[in-house]
C-alpha positions as CSV (number, residue, x, y, z in Angstrom):
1,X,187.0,132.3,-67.0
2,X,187.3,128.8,-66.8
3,X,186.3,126.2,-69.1
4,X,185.7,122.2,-69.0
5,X,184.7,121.3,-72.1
6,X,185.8,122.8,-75.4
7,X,184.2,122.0,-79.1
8,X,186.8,122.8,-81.3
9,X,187.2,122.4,-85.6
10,X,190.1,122.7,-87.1
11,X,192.2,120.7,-84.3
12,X,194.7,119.7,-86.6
13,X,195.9,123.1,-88.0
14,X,198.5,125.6,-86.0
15,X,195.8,127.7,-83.9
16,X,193.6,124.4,-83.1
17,X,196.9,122.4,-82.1
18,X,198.8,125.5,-80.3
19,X,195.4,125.5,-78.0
20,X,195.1,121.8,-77.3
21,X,198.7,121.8,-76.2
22,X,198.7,124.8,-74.1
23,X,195.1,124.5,-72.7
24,X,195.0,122.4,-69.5
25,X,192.4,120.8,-68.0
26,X,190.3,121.1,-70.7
27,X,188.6,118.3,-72.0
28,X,188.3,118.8,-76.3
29,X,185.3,117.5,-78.4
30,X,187.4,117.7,-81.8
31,X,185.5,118.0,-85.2
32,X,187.5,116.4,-87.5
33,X,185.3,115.9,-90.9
34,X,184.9,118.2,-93.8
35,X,183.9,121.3,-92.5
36,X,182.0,122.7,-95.9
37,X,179.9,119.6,-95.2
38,X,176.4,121.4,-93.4
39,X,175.0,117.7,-92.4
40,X,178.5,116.3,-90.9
41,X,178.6,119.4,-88.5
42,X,175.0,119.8,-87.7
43,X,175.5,115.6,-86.7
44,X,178.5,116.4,-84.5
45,X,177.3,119.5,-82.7
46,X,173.8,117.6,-81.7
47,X,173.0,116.8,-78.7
48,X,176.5,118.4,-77.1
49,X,176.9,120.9,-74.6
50,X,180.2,122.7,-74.6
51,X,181.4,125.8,-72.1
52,X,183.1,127.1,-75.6
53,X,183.5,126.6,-79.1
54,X,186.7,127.3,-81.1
55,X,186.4,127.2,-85.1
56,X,189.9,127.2,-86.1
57,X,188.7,125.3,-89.6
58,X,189.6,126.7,-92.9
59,X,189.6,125.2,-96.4
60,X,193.1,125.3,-96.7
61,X,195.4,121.8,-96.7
62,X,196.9,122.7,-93.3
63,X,200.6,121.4,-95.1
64,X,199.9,124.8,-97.4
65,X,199.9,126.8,-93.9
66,X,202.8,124.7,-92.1
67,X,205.0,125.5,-95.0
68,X,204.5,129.5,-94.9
69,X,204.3,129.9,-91.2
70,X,206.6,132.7,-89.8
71,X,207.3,132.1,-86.5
């Protein structure tokens, strides 16, 4: 499957960067706001069409995962 457009939340984290890097030819809508906040995503997903949405997001400081990440 092939996909053009990606939504994706949690962009900044280990999954949502490992994909950006290693997905090409994909063009990312990133949600970058507090993702407990109902109204912030409701604003960001209207009016967009995406071939796929990742949600990656978590409500955990992504320095917290960085430091305990096994490789």
């Amino acid at each position: 499957m092939s996909y053009k457009s990606i939504g994706i939340t949690g962009s900044k984290g280990v999954l949502g960067s490992y994909i950006k890097k290693n997905l090409k030819n994909v063009k990312f809508d990133c949600f970058n706001g507090d993702i407990t906040n109902k109204k912030n995503i409701q604003k960001w997903l209207k009016g967009k069409k995406f071939d796929a949405l990742f949600h990656f997001a978590a409500v955990v400081p992504t320095k917290k995962v960085l430091k305990n990440y096994d490789y």
